[in-house]
C-alpha positions, -999 to +999 in steps of 0.1 A: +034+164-614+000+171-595+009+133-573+045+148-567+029+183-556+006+164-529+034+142-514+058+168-509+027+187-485+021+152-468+057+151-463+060+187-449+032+183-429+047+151-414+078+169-408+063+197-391+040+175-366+072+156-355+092+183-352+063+196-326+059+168-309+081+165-277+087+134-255+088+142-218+107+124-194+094+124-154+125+139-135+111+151-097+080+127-079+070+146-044+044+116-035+015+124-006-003+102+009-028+097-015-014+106-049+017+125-060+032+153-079+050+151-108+075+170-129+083+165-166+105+180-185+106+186-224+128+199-250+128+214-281+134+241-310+104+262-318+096+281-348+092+315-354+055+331-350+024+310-330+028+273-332+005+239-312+037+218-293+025+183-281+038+170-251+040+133-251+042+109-221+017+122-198-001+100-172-037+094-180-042+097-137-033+136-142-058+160-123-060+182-155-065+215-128-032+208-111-015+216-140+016+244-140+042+252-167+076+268-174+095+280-198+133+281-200+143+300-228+171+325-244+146+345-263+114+358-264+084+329-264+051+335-246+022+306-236-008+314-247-028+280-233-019+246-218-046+223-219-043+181-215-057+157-238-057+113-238-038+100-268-055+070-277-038+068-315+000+070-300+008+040-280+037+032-258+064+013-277+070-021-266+094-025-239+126-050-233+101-070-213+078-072-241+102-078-266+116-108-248+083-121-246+072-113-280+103-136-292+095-168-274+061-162-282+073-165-322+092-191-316+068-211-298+043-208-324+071-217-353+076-246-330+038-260-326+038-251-363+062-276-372+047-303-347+017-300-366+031-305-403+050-335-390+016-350-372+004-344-407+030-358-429+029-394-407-007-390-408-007-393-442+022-422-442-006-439-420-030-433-447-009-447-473+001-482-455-035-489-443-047-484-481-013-510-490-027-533-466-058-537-485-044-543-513-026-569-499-057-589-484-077-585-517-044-601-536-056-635-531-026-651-548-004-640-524+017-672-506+014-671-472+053-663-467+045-628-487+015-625-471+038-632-433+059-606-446+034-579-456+020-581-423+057-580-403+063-547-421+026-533-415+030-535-377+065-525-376+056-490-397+022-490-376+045-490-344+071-462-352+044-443-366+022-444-334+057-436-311+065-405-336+032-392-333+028-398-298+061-382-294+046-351-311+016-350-290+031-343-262+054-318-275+026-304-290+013-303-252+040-289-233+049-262-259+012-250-259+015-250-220+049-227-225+029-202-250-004-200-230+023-191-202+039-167-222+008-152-237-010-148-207+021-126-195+025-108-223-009-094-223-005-083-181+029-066-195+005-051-222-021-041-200+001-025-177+022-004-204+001-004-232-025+021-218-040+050-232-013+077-229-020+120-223-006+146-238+000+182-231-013+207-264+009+241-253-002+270-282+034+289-277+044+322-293+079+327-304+099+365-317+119+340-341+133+302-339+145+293-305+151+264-283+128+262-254+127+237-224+098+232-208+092+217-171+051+208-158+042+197-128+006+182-123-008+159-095-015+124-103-036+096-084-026+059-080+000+068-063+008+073-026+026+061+007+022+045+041+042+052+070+063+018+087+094+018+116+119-001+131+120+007+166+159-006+178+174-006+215+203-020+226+192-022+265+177-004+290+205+024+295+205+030+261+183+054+241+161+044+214+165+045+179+136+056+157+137+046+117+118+060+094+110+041+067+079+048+039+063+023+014+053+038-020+033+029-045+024+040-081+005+029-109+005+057-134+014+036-164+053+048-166+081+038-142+097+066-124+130+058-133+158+078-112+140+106-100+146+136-072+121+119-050+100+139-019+082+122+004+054+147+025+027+141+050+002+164+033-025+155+015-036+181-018-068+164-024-089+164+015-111+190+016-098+223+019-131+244+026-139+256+063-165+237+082-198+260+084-218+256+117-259+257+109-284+262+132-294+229+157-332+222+158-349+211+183-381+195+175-402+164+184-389+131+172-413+112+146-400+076+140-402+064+103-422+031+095-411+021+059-408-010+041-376-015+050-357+003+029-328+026+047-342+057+040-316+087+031-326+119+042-319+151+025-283+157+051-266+126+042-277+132+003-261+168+009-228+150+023-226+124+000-223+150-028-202+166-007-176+139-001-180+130-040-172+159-050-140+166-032-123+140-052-125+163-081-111+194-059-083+212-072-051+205-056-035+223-038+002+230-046+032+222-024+069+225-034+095+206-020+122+177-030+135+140-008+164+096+000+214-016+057+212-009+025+197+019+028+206+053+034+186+077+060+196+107+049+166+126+036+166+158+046+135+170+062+115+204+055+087+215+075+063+241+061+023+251+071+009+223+068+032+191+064+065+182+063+089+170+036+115+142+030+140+149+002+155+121-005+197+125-009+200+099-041+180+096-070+151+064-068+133+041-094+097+034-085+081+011-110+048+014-121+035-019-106+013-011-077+030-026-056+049-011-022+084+002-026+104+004+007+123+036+009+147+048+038+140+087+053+156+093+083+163+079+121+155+096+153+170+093+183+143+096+208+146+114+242+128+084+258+126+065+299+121+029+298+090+014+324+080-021+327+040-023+322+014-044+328-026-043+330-033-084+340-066-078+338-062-080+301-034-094+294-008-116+317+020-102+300+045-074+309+057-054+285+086-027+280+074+004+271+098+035+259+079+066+276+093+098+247+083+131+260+083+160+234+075+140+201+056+164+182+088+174+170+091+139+147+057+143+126+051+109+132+024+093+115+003+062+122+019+028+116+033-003+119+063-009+139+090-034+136+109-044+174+144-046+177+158-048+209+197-057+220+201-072+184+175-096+183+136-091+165+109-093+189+081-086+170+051-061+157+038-032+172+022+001+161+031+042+165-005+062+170+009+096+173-028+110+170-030+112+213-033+145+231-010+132+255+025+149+265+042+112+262+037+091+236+044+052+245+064+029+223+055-010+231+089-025+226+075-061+231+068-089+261+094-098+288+091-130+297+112-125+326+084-111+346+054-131+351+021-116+364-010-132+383-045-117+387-070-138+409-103-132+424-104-144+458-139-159+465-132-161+501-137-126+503-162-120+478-196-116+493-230-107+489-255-090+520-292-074+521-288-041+536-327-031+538-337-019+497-304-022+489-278-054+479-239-050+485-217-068+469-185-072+478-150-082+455-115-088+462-084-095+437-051-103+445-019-094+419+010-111+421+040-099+402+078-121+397+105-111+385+124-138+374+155-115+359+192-110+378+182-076+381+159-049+400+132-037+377+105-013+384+068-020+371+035+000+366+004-021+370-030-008+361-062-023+372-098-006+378-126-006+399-164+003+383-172+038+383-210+046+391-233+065+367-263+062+383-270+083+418-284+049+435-251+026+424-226+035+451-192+021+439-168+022+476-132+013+470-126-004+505-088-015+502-062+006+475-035-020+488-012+009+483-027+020+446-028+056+434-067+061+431-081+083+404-119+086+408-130+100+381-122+067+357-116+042+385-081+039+379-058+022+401-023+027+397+008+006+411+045+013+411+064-017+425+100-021+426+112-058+428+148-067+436+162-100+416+142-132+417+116-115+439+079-118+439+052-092+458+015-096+462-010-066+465-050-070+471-075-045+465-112-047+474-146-023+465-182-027+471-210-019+449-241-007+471-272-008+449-312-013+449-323-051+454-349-050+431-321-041+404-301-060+381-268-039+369-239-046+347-201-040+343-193-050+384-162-069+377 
């Protein structure tokens, strides 16, 4: 009776942990650029008075101070404490992946396992014929016939033994190749899913029995995305198409499978504290003579913790929701401080680490077309979409794919972190125009003018255009800019260049008719003492 007493209260207390256990399900990712917010959602009936629910299925990557939860309920329950623990006792269950695995694996080894009792069985046949065959040698009455017949049958067992067990061996080889295979992706698959797991502990406080959902959203890490475009064209008269695209990763230990997915520019874990300006001392400079060693002063110590520190910063919240094959619908949000993509259809994002390619939205971008070249550099021309206004896109930094009138030209990249009122798109090299930079020595010279040496340089530029139509081009060059009061930099000849001073800038715009070529020179001097060696002339 006392043994039937104490397994009905092991059995009741069974019950009643399951029944408070919950299994949450991910059902909303909004993914920064350096880690992401989740939402999980939970079900279940709660009983009447205070009772601990568990909430399984948490990330282990959680930033525990992120955390946020609501209720959904018909009657009266109150939270008293949410608090996150790792589960290291409840492990995943073994997925299809794994179980498919797990199968050949068995069968592999019941395989091998036969191998070997058949290796066995013929090396004990071997045994037995080596031990008649000494029987038959000591049997020295045996005729010689007999004896001719004992050996036929020796090397005839001896052969097909040797074949058979050959024969095994190298099953034996190949199937252990197969279940080293196996085994060694079996334990990636369990070393990607069979992690610790979290839970949530929620102590809850119910009028009477009730059914309560419950949603939480918390920030994770190992997760996070990276800007990338196609920039497409169909020709010069025709605007240009902007697509935005984002790669996202995760690794959180459990696939996002079908979730309302958000992609922002903001980043919850940079350092949200004001910058605080100290006093500047001025004071004589000592130089340190150590043995070596970098030595860390007590400012970059201060900075260090700093900057360590601010991993562990608590997040802050931002609420929002995001979506050829694929579909650049998303519809964009723009709050404070960053600005959202909700994407239109539902999206799985395995938990791989790997980069996930996911459509936003396409611009169509208020943009003039120049030809552009700077042959001092480079001998190339390139096409170059000028877009006025494009704060408006919240563009970030990024690699471009180049598209233009159907065909892929190549790699570029968007830096929208410029100050500038136009941004410029490189949309690739035309090889149409060709572009020549030469310095003419005939005209380069060198004279003595008392304590000073001028020197004297001349290029020429010659620009092509090779195409069956009239194009306009912008070539940059430079002359040196002086910052010494005894370097006198003179720019003697412009040949027709728009001159800025102040960085030495010399600007062409040249139209060329079909198949026609123009030259333009430009020459400066550089007046500077004798006695002087400089640098950066040419």
């Amino acid at each position: 009776m006392r043994n039937f007493i104490s397994i009905l209260f092991v059995l009741i207390a069974m019950s009643i942990s399951a029944q408070n256990q919950l299994e949450s399900k991910i059902t909303k990712a909004t993914v920064y650029k350096n880690n992401a917010k989740l939402t999980s959602e939970a079900g279940g009936k709660l009983p009447a008075g205070t009772s601990e629910i568990v909430i399984r299925n948490i990330p282990t990557t959680i930033n525990p101070s992120s955390l946020q939860v609501a209720l959904k309920t018909i009657g009266k329950v109150s939270l008293l404490s949410a608090v996150y623990e790792n589960d290291y006792l409840n492990q995943n269950s073994l997925n299809d992946k794994q179980k498919q695995l797990k199968a050949e694996l068995d069968k592999l080894n019941d395989d091998l396992n036969w191998i070997k009792e058949q290796k066995q069985i013929y090396t004990d046949l071997e045994s037995v014929l080596n031990d008649n065959k000494k029987l038959g040698g000591a049997n020295v009455g045996l005729e010689p016939t007999d004896l001719s017949q004992l050996l036929d049958v020796y090397k005839t067992k001896q052969f097909e033994y040797n074949k058979e067990y050959l024969s095994l061996q190298k099953q034996e080889k190949d199937l252990t190749e197969q279940r080293n295979n196996i085994q060694n992706q079996l334990n990636e698959e369990n070393a990607k899913f069979n992690k610790p797991s979290g839970v949530i502990k929620l102590q809850v406080s119910a009028l009477s029995p009730v059914y309560t959902d419950f949603k939480l959203d918390y920030l994770i890490y190992n997760a996070g995305w990276t800007p990338i475009y196609d920039l497409r064209s169909e020709g010069t008269d025709k605007p240009v198409d902007l697509i935005y695209k984002a790669n996202i990763y995760q690794n959180s230990g459990y696939d996002w499978e079908r979730v309302d997915l958000t992609v922002s520019t903001g980043n919850p874990s940079q350092n949200n504290n004001r910058p605080v300006l100290n006093p500047l001392y001025a004071n004589y400079y000592q130089p340190y003579y150590g043995s070596g060693n970098v030595e860390i002063n007590e400012v970059q110590v201060r900075a260090y913790k700093v900057e360590k520190n601010m991993a562990y910063a608590d997040a802050v919240e931002q609420e929002a929701s995001f979506d050829e094959g694929f579909a650049y619908n998303a519809q964009e949000q723009n709050s404070t401080f960053s600005t959202q993509y909700e994407v239109a259809l539902p999206q799985s994002i395995p938990s791989d680490g790997k980069e996930h390619l996911v459509g936003l939205t396409t611009y169509q971008l208020n943009s003039v077309y120049q030809y552009h070249s700077v042959p001092k550099l480079d001998k190339g021309v390139f096409l170059l979409a000028k877009v006025s206004n494009w704060g408006q896109y919240n563009l970030l930094p990024g690699k471009s794919n180049i598209f233009f009138e159907g065909a892929y030209v190549g790699e570029s990249t968007i830096n929208p972190n410029v100050s500038n009122d136009t941004l410029l798109l490189s949309l690739g090299r035309d090889e149409g125009i060709k572009i020549e930079r030469t310095e003419l020595k005939d005209f380069t010279k060198t004279k003595i003018l008392g304590a000073n040496k001028v020197e004297t340089y001349t290029y020429e530029i010659e620009i092509r255009n090779n195409k069956n139509k009239s194009v306009e081009i912008e070539v940059l060059d430079q002359i040196p800019v002086s910052q010494q009061k005894d370097i006198v930099v003179t720019l003697d000849e412009g040949g027709g260049a728009t001159y800025n001073s102040e960085y030495g800038k010399l600007e062409w715009k040249i139209n060329l008719a079909a198949n026609q070529s123009k030259k333009v020179r430009f020459t400066y001097s550089i007046k500077y003492p004798k006695d002087k060696v400089i640098s950066g002339k040419k």
